[in-house]
C-alpha positions, 0 to 999 in steps of 0.5 A, a space after each residue: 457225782 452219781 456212782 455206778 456199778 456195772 454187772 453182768 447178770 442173766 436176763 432170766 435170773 430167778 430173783 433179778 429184780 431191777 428197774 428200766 429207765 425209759 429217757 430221750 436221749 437228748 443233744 449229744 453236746 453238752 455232756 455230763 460226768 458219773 463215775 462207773 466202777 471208778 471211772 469217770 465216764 462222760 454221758 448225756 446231760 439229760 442220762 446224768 439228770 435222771 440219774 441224780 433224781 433216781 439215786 437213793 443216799 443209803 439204798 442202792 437202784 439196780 437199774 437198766 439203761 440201754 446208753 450204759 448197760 449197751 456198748 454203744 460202740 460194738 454195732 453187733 452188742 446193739 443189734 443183740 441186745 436191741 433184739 432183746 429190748 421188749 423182754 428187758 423192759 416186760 422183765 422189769 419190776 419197774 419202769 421209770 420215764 424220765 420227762 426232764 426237769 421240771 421247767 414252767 411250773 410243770 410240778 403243778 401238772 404232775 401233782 394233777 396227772 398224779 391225782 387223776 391217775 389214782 381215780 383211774 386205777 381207782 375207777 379201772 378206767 385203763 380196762 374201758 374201750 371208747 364203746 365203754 366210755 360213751 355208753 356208761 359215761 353220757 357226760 362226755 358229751 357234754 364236756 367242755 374241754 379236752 383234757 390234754 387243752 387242760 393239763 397244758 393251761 394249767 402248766 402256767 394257771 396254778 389254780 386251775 390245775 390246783 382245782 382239778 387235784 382237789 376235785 375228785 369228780 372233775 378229775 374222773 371226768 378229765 380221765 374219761 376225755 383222755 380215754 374216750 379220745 385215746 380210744 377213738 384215734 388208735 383203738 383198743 387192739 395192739 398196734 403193728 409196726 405199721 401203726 406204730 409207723 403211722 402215729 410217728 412218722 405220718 401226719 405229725 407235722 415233722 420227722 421222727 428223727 427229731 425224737 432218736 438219735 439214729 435214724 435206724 431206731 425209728 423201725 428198730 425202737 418201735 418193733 420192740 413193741 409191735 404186736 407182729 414183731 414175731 411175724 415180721 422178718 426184721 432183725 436189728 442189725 447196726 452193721 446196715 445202713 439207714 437205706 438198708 434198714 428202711 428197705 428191708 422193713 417196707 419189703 416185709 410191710 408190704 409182703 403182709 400186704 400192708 401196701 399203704 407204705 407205698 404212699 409214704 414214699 414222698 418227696 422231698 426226702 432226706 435220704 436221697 440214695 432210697 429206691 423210690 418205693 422205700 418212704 424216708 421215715 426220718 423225714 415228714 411225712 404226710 398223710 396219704 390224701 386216700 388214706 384213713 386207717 379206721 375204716 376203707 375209704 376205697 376197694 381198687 382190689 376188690 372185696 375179694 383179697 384172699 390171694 394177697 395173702 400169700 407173699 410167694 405169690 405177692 412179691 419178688 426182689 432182689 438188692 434196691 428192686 422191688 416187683 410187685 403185681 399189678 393190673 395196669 389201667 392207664 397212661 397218663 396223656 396230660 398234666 394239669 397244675 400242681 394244687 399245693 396247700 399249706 396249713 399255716 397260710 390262707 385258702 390260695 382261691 386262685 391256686 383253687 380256680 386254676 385246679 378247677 379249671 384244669 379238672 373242668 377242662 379234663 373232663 370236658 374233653 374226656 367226655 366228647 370222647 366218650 360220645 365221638 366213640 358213642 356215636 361211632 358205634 350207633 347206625 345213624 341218627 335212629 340209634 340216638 341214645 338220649 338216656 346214655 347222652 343224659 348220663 354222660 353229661 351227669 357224669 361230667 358234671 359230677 366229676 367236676 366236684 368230685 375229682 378237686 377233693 379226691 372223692 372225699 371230705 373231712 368230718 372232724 379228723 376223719 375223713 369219708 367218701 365224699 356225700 352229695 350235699 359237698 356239691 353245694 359247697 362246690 358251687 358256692 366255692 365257684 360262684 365266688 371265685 367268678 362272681 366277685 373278689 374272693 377276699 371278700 368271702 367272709 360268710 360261708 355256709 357249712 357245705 362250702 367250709 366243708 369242701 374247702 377243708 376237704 380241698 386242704 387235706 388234699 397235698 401235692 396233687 395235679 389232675 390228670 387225662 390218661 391216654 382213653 380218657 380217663 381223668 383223676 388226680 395224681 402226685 405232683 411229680 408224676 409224668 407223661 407216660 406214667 402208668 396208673 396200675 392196682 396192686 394187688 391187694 390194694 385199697 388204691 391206685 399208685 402210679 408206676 414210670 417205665 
């Protein structure tokens, strides 16, 4: 059984030299038994793992590890020493990350990662950006593989990981891919708590509440390491709820103007008594269809952003209410069909062919209002406007493939605004659709592939026709009479009920 003894010290004790231990918890049942200061006190199964690999036979480990060193029953303890969990492990001489026992030949895995990390240190290869990589490392190109694909094979290929130990060059080569890819996806600047957000919450396919085990250590674990912790006016405070929680860091998100939070706030949700413009961050959480964090995909505020600046000015609320200004443009007149999507089934081609036409519908009739109010405005038939008529009816039609995929298409894990060739794959979708059976579809071009991804990436949207005519896309669960408005200081619509 492990043996502990537990001390009370001063974080900024001149000589205190100890080690954190970083662990995931674990299933609260089964539990394992350790001994502290004679006691014998029950903990979880993977605590008590790490425990036994990290004790010493002679020497003893001063350690830090937040289940034992944290009364995890007194809420205010948790709350001041959670405030206290970036100093604790900056002030330690040491980190230890606990991954679990090993299981499926993953020793293999480790003694691979060991060696590449060596030729990391070795080369300062934690020091170089992805611009560094890609302009000093010209190979990387032409690499085969992705390192991370590696590592994982060889978990069950023990020669292959053995060749990557034993080759000092490849495993340079594996370390720059890593890098390089690191790079490309979070970039090289600390990350704030809405980036930290983002990487866990958004896009990863579940919630991330699967990886704490409460839900409120989502914000709490992460704005320990958040580069704007110091500006955000969040505090860890046990005695809130889960609700409370997530409002009072969606207020303070958004009053630093970060107002794509807004479009987290998805359904269906775990928690239901949320106010509907706090996301549940314990439950999944999709990508925004407008959104792409590298670089602006769109501008509703405009380039001139400087009055989103200040939060007097930005925001006002008081309990569950949150108000916010904005510039309203719409009412929505009608609703199409929902377009869903699903990454494990097959393109739904008829799903596909009813969202069209409902778009092509939409714009038809937003287009012959536009030229009953062209026609109203014009003195006879002398007045005949052949440029504006022209113009109108290319609008139409570029509307129509458009509109299907939000403006935008897909580049690898980016995404961009939507260039003129996607309208060949538009078309080529179409002929399909109407020409023949579209399960016979086998050969497509890469325009077509494009804008069928790019219709993918677009979840739990409907089309819309607002009351003047304009038409657009939606969340699925909005209604008649909603109202499409801009914040200010926002990149994007967001629709608003009365």
């Amino acid at each position: 059984m492990v043996d502990c003894i537990l001390e009370t010290v001063s974080l900024w004790e001149p000589y205190l030299e100890y080690t954190a231990l970083s662990y995931t918890w674990g299933e609260p049942t089964p539990t394992a038994a350790i001994r502290i200061d004679g006691m014998v006190v029950q903990v979880r199964v993977n605590l008590e793992q790490a425990l036994q690999r990290i004790q010493q036979i002679s020497t003893p480990v001063c350690l830090w590890v937040d289940a034992i060193c944290i009364d995890q029953s007194n809420e205010q303890e948790k709350s001041e020493q959670v405030q206290r969990m970036h100093n604790i492990y900056q002030r330690a001489a040491s980190v230890f990350v606990w991954l679990g026992e090993a299981a499926d030949d993953s020793e293999t895995a480790m003694e691979a990662l060991e060696a590449m990390g060596r030729e990391g240190v070795a080369a300062d290869i934690v020091k170089l950006s992805a611009k560094d990589i890609s302009s000093t490392h010209k190979s990387l190109a032409d690499a085969k593989e992705v390192a991370i694909e590696k590592i994982l094979d060889g978990i069950t290929k023990k020669e292959e990981q053995r060749k990557h130990v034993e080759d000092p060059d490849n495993s340079a080569e594996v370390l720059f891919q890593i890098r390089f890819r690191h790079q490309s996806a979070y970039g090289s600047s600390p990350e704030t708590l809405v980036d930290l957000l983002r990487r866990e919450c958004v896009g990863n396919g579940g919630g991330a509440d699967q990886r704490v085990s409460d839900p409120r250590d989502i914000v709490y674990g992460l704005l320990g390491i958040a580069s704007d912790r110091a500006k955000l006016d969040i505090k860890p405070d046990y005695s809130k709820t889960v609700e409370h929680v997530y409002s009072d860091c969606t207020r303070q998100l958004i009053e630093h103007c970060h107002f794509e939070v807004l479009a987290w706030c998805q359904y269906p949700r775990s928690l239901l008594e949320l106010p509907s413009w706090v996301p549940d961050l314990s439950s999944r959480i999709q990508t925004p269809c407008g959104e792409e964090w590298r670089h602006r995909l769109f501008d509703a505020s405009g380039e001139r952003k400087t009055y989103a600046s200040s939060s007097s000015t930005q925001v006002a609320y008081n309990a569950s209410t949150l108000r916010l200004f904005c510039a309203a443009v719409c009412s929505i007149k009608n609703r199409g069909r929902t377009w869903k999507t699903d990454p494990d089934a097959e393109f739904d081609f008829s799903a596909a062919n009813q969202y069209f036409l409902d778009i092509a519908s939409y714009c038809t009739r937003a287009a012959l209002s536009q030229l009953r109010t062209f026609f109203s405005n014009r003195d006879g038939v002398s007045q005949f406007d052949v440029g504006s008529i022209t113009r109108i009816r290319s609008h139409l039609e570029e509307a129509k493939w458009r509109i299907p995929t939000g403006d935008l298409e897909c580049q690898g894990v980016e995404r961009f605004r939507a260039s003129p060739s996607l309208k060949n794959g538009y078309n080529e979708l179409r002929k399909w659709i109407d020409e023949q059976p579209a399960s016979h579809m086998r050969i497509r071009s890469h325009a077509c592939e494009t804008y069928m991804l790019a219709l993918q990436k677009m979840h739990a949207r409907r089309p819309f026709l607002s009351i003047d005519g304009h038409v657009g896309l939606v969340p699925a669960g909005a209604e008649v009479d909603d109202v499409v408005a801009i914040v200010q200081g926002a990149d994007v619509p967001f629709v608003f009920r009365k």
